[in-house]
C-alpha positions as CSV (number, residue, x, y, z in Angstrom):
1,X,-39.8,-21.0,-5.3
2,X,-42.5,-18.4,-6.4
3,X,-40.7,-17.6,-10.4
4,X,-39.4,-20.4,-10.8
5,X,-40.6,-24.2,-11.5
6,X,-37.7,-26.4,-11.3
7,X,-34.7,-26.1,-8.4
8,X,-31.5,-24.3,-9.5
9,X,-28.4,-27.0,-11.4
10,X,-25.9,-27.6,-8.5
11,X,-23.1,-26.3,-10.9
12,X,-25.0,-23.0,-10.7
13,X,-25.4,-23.2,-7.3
14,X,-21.7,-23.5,-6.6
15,X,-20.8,-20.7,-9.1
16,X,-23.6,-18.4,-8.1
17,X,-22.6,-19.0,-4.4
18,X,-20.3,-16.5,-2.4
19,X,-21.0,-17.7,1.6
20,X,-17.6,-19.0,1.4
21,X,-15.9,-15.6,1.1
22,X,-18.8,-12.8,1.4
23,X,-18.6,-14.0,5.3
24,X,-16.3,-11.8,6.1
25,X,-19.5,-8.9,5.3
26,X,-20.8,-10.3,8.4
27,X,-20.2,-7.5,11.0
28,X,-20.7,-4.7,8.7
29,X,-23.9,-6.0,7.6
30,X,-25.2,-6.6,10.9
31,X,-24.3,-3.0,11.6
32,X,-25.8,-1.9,8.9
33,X,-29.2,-3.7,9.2
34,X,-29.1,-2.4,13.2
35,X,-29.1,1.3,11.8
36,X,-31.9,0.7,9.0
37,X,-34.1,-1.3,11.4
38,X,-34.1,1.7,13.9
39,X,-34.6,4.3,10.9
40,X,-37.4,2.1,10.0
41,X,-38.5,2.6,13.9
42,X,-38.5,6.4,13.7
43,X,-40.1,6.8,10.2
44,X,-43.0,4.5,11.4
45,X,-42.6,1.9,8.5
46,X,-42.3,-0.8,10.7
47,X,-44.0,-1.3,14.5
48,X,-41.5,-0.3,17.6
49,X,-42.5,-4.3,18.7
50,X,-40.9,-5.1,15.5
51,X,-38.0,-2.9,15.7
52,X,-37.2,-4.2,19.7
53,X,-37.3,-8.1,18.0
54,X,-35.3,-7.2,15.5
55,X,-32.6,-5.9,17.5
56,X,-32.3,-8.6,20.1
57,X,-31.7,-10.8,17.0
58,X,-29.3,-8.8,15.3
59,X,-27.2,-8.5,18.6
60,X,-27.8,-12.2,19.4
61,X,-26.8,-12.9,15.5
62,X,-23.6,-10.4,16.3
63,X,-22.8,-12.1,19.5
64,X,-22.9,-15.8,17.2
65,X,-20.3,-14.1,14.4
66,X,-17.8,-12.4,16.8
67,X,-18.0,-15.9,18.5
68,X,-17.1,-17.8,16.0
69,X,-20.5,-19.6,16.7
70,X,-22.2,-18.8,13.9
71,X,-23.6,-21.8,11.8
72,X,-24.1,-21.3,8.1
73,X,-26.7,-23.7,6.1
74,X,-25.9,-24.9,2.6
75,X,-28.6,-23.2,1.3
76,X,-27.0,-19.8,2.3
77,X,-26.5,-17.9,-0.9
78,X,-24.5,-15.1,0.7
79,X,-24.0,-13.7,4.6
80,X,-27.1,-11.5,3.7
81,X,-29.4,-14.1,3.2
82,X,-27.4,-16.1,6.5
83,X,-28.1,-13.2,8.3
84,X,-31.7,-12.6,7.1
85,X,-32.3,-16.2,7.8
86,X,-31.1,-16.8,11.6
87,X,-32.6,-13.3,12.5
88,X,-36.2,-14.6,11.5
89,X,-35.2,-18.0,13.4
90,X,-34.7,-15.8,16.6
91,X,-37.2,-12.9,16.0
92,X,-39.8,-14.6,14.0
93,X,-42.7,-13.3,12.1
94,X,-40.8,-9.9,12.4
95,X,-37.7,-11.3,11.0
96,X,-39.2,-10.5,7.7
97,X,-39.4,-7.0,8.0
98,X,-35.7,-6.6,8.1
99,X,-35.7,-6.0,4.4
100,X,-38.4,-3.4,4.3
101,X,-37.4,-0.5,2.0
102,X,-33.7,-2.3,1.0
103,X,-32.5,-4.3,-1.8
104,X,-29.5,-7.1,-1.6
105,X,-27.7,-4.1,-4.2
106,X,-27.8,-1.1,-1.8
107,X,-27.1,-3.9,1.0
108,X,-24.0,-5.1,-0.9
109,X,-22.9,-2.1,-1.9
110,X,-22.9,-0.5,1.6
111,X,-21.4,-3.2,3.1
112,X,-18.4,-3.4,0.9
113,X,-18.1,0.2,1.4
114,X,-17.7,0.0,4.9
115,X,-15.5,-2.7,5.0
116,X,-12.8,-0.4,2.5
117,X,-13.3,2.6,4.9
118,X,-12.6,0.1,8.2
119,X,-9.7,-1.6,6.6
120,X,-8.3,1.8,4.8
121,X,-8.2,3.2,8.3
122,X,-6.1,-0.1,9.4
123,X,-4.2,0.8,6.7
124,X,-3.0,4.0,6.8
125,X,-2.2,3.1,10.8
126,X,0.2,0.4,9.7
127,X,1.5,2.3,6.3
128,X,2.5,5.3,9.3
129,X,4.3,3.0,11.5
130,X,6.0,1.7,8.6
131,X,7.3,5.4,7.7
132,X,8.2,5.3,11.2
133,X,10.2,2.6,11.3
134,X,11.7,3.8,8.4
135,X,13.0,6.9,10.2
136,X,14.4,5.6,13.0
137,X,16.7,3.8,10.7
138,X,17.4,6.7,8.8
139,X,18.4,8.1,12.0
140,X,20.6,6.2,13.4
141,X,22.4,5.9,9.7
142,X,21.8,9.5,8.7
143,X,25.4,10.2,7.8
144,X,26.6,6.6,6.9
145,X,28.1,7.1,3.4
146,X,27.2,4.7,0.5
147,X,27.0,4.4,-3.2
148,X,23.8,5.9,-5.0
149,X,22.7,3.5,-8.0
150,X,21.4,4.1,-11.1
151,X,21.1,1.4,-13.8
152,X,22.5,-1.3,-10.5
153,X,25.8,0.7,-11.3
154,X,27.9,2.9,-8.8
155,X,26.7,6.6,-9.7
156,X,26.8,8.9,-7.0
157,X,27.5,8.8,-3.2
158,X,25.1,9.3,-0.6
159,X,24.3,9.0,2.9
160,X,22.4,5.9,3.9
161,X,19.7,8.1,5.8
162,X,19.1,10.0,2.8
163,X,18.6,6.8,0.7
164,X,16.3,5.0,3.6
165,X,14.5,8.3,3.1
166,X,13.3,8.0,-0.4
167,X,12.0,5.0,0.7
168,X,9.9,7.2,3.5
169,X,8.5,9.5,0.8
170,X,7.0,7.1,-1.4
171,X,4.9,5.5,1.7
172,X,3.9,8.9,2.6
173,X,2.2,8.9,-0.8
174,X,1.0,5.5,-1.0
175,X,-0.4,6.9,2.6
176,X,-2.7,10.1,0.6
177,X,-4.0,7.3,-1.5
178,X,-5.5,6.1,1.6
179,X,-7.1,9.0,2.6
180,X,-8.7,9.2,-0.5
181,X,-10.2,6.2,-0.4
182,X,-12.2,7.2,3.0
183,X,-13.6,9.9,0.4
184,X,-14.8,7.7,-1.6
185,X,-16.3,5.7,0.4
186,X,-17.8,9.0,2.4
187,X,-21.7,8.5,0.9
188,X,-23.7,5.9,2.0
189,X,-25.4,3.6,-0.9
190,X,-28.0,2.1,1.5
191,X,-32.2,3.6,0.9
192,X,-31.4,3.1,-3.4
193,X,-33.2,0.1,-3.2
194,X,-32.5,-2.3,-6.3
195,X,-31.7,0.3,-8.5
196,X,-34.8,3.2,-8.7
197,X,-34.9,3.9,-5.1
198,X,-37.5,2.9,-2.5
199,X,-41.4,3.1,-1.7
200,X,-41.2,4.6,1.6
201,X,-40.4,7.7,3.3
202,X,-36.8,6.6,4.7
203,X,-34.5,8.9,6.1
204,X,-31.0,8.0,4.7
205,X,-29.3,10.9,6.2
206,X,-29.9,9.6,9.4
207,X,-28.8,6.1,8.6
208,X,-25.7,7.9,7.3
209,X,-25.1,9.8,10.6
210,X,-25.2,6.3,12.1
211,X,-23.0,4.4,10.1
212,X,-20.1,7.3,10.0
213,X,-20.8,8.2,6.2
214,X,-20.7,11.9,5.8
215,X,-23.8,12.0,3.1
216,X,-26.1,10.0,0.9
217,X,-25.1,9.0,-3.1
218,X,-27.4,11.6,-5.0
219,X,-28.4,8.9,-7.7
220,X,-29.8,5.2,-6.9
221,X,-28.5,3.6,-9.9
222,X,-25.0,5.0,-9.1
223,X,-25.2,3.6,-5.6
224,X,-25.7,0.4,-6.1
225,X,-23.5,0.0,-9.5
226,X,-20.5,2.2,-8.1
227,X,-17.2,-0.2,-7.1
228,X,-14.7,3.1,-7.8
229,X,-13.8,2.9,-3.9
230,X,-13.2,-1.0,-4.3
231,X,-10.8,0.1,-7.7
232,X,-9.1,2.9,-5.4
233,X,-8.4,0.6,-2.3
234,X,-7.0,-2.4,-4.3
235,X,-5.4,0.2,-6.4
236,X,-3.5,2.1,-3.3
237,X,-2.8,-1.1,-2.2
238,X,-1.2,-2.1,-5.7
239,X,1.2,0.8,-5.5
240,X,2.2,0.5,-2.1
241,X,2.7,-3.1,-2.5
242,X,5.2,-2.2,-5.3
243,X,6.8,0.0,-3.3
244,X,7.6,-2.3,-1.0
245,X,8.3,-4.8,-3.1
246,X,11.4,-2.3,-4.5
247,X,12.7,-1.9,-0.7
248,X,12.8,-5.9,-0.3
249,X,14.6,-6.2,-3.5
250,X,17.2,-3.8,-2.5
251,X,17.2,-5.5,1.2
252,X,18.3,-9.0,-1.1
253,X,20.5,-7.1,-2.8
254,X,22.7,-5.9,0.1
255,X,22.0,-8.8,1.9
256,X,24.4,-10.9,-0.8
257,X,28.0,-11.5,0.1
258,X,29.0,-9.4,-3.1
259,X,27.4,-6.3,-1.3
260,X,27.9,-7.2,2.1
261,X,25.7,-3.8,2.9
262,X,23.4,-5.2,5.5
263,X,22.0,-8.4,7.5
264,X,18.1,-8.9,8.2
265,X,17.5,-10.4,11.8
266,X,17.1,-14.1,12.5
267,X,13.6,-13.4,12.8
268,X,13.0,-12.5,9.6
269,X,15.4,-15.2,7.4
270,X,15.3,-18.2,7.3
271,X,18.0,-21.5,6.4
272,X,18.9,-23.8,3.5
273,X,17.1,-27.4,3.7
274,X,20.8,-28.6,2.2
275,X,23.2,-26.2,2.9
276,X,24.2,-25.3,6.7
277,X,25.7,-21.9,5.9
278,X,23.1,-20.1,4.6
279,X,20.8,-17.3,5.9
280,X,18.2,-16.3,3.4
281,X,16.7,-13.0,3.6
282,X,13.1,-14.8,2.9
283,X,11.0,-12.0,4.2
284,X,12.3,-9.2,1.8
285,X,12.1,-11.7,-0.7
286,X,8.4,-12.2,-0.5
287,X,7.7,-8.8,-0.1
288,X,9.2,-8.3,-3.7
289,X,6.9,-11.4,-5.0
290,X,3.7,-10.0,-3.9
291,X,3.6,-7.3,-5.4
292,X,2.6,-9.3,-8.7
293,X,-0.2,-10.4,-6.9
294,X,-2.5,-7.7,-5.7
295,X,-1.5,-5.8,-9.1
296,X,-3.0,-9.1,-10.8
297,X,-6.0,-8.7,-8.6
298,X,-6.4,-5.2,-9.4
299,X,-6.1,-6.1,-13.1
300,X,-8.9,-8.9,-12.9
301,X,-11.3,-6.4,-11.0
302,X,-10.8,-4.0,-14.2
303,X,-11.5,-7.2,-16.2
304,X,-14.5,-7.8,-14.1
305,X,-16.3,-4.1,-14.6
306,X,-15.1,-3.1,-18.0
307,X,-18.3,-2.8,-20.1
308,X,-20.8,-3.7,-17.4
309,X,-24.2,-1.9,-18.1
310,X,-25.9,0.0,-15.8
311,X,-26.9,-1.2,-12.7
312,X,-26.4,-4.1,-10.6
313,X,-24.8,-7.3,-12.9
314,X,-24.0,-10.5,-11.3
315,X,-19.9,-9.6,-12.3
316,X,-20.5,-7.3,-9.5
317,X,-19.6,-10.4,-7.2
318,X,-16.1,-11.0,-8.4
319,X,-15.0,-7.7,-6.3
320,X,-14.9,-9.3,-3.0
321,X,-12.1,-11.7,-3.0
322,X,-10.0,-9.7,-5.0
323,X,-10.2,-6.7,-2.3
324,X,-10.3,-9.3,0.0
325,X,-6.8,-10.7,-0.5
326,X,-5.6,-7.4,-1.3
327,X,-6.5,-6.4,1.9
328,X,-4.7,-9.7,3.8
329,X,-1.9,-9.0,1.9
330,X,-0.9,-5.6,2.1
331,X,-1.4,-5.9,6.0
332,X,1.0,-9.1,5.8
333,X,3.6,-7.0,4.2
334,X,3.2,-4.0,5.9
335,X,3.3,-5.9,9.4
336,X,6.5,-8.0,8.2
337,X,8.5,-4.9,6.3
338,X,8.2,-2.7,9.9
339,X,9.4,-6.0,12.4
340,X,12.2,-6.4,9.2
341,X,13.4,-2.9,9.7
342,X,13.6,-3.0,13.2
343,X,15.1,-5.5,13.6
344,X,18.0,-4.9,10.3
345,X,22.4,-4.1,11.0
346,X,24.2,-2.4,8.5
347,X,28.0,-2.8,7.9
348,X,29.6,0.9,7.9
349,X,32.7,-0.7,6.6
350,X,31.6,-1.9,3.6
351,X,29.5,0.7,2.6
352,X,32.3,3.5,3.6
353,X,34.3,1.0,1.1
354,X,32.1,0.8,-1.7
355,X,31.5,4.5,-1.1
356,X,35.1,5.4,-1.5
357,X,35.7,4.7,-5.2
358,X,35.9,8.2,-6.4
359,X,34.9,7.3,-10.0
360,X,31.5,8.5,-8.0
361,X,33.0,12.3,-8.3
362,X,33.1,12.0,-12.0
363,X,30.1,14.6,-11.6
364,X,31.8,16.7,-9.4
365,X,34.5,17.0,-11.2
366,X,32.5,17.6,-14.5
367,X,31.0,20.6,-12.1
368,X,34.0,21.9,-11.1
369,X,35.1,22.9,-14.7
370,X,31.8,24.4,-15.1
371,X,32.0,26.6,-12.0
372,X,35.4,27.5,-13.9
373,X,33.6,28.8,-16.7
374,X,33.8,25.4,-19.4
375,X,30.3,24.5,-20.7
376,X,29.1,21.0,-19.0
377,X,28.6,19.7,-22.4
378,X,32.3,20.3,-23.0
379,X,32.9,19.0,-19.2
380,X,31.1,16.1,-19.6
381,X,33.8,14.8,-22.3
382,X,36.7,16.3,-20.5
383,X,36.0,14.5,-17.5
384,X,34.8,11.2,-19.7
385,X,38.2,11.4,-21.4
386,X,40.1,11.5,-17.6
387,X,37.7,8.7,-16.8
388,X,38.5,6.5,-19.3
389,X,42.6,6.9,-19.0
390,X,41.8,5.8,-15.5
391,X,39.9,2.9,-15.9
392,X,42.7,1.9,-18.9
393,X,45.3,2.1,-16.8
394,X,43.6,0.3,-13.5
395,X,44.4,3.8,-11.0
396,X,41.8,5.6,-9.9
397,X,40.9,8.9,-10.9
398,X,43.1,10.6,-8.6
399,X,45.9,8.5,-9.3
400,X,45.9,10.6,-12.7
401,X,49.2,12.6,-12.5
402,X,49.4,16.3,-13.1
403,X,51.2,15.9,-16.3
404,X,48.2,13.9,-17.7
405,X,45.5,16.2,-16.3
406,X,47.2,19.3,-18.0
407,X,47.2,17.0,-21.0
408,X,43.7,15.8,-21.1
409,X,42.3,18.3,-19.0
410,X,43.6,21.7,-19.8
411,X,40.7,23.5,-19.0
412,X,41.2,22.7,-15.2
413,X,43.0,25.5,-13.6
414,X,44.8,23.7,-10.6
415,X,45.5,19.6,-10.1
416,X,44.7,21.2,-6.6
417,X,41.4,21.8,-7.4
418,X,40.4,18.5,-9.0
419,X,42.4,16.4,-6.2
420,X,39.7,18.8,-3.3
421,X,37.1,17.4,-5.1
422,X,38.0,13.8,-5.0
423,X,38.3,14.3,-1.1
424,X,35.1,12.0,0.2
425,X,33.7,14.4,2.5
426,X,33.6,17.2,-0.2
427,X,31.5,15.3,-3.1
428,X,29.4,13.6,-0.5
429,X,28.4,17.4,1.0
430,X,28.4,19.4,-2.2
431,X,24.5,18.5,-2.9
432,X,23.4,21.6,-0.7
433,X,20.0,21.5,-2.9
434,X,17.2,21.4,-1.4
435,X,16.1,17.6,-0.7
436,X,19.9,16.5,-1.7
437,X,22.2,13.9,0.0
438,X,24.8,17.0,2.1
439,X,24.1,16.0,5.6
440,X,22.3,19.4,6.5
441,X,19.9,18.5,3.9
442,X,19.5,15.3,5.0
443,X,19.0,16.3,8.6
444,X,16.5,18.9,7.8
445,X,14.4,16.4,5.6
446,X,14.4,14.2,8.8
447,X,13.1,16.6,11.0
448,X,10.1,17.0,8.2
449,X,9.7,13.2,8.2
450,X,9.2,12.9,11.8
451,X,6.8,16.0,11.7
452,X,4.5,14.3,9.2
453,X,4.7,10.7,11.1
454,X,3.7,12.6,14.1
């Protein structure tokens, strides 16, 4: 055709090809080609005759994708050309105006953005339910004591609330990421042609207005180059994937006989093909595996841009299934970790027992000759020393004597004193900080939770 004398090598054809996954373009790009056709109406670049054919065939064309009806040919290159193609078999002659004053770049390019600003808004609905869900649970175990971990060993206790809480925060982030990512997708590429801009007097503000961009990209060869919103989407998604990926592997974690913390619903497990007594907690498993795998996907679309020279290069196409799949899969996980939470039981029993070992109030007790006037430096190895006869002897720390505290501990003014400390209640509300584990705390960073999720 036209440049070229000899019909392309069908191992080019299949690599070049990207009908099988660009498809999913379809809606946007008929959306998009609806709002340039009627700006080419109103700047009198095309005939009104025109514009009326073209939009019966767009909305026939529309009707035929949300139908499922659509039927792609084997010589479809991409769902542009698809499109392009079955409009002029409806409309025509005038089905080959539809790509007056446009290149396939500023078409791409406006299509992928508007598919990150329709699935980011998805998005940040679903992360907001998930920090939802997250505080009802935190509710209804805000003053549950547990163990606080650092290292996967015992360190300090906590209410469960306050610990289903951190988890709240960090979506709450991965949430701003979002929103950042509707401003960068906020200027419409479309009317910068292949790379240098267009031959005709378009009007790209108004095709803006119409597609819900907020202004135009001041420079062509930025427009039709830029994939920054592609990076920030897949990259949001790579963190928030993470982050749920660290709540599923605590979920397994608790869910073990050895912690006996809490049990995920039926609905959300599954069985052993050998073993009859076994309920696997399969969902928060896979939500710590696929993190790995949008991070890998945000690592290949790096790979993909790195180096590329100004303006449109064919690498361009390797953005699409890798935002794709991110996409799928960060609405898989968020949809699964919400039904997983409502659906979760805790055992108060065993984390009340795991919570009692007062070894947890080593800090406390560290604290309390500080408040006495003992450097914590100096504390630190007073109460490591108390610790360490403790552990020797198989008693916990206040099974220490007050013979062997005035001995190792002669700093400490009254056994009384230390033995206070060691009470549950009192370590467990001594973090009066603002954002610690004391249950006024906790209750006030609730009530700022469900401000934000509402």
């Amino acid at each position: 055709m036209g440049r070229f004398s000899e019909p392309q090598d069908q191992s080019f054809r299949a690599l070049n090809n990207s009908i099988a996954f660009d498809w999913r373009l379809a809606p946007y790009d008929i959306q998009q080609s609806l709002a340039h056709v009627r700006m080419l109406g109103r700047q009198g670049i095309i005939e009104q005759d025109d514009v009326a054919a073209l939009e019966r065939a767009l909305e026939q064309v529309g009707d035929e994708v949300g139908a499922e009806r659509f039927e792609f040919h084997p010589d479809d290159e991409d769902v542009h050309t698809a499109i392009e193609r079955r409009v002029t078999e409806i409309a025509g002659r005038a089905g080959g105006r539809l790509h007056t004053a446009r290149s396939r770049n500023d078409q791409v390019a406006t299509d992928v953005a508007m598919f990150v600003r329709a699935h980011t808004l998805t998005t940040c609905d679903q992360v907001k339910e998930l920090m939802g869900a997250l505080v009802d649970v935190a509710d209804r175990h805000v003053d549950w004591p547990m163990p606080g971990y650092t290292h996967l060993q015992r360190a300090q206790p906590v209410y469960l609330g306050h610990h289903l809480l951190a988890h709240f925060w960090r979506l709450a982030r991965d949430h701003q990421r979002f929103v950042f990512c509707l401003d960068a997708t906020a200027k419409l590429p479309l009317g910068a042609g292949a790379l240098a801009g267009v031959n005709f007097d378009t009007d790209r503000e108004w095709v803006a207005r119409e597609l819900g961009f907020e202004s135009v990209v001041e420079n062509s060869m930025d427009a039709v180059s830029n994939r920054d919103f592609v990076l920030d989407f897949v990259g949001a998604a790579a963190t928030c994937v993470t982050h749920l990926s660290q709540l599923g592997a605590e979920i397994v974690l608790w869910s073990t006989e050895e912690f006996g913390f809490c049990e995920v619903s039926d609905a959300f497990a599954s069985g052993s093909s050998i073993m009859p007594q076994k309920k696997n907690p399969d969902a928060a498993e896979l939500l710590r595996a696929k993190a790995p795998r949008i991070v890998g996907r945000l690592a290949g679309l790096y790979g993909a841009l790195h180096g590329l020279p100004l303006t449109y290069n064919k690498d361009l196409q390797e953005d699409k299934e890798a935002l794709f799949d991110a996409a799928d899969t960060l609405a898989l996980c968020l949809q699964a970790a919400s039904g997983m939470l409502g659906g979760i039981t805790f055992r108060r029993d065993r984390l009340e027992q795991a919570a009692a070992d007062d070894m947890l109030a080593a800090t406390d007790v560290a604290d309390l000759l500080v408040k006495q006037g003992v450097p914590f430096r100096e504390a630190h190895g007073v109460v490591a020393g108390l610790v360490r006869t403790a552990v020797d002897s198989g008693r916990p720390l206040a099974g220490l004597t007050d013979d062997e505290l005035a001995t190792l501990a002669p700093e400490l003014r009254d056994p009384a004193d230390f033995r206070r400390v060691l009470s549950n209640g009192e370590w467990l509300e001594s973090k009066r900080s603002r954002g610690g584990t004391s249950l006024d705390q906790v209750r006030a960073q609730l009530a700022r939770a469900r401000a934000l999720v509402a």
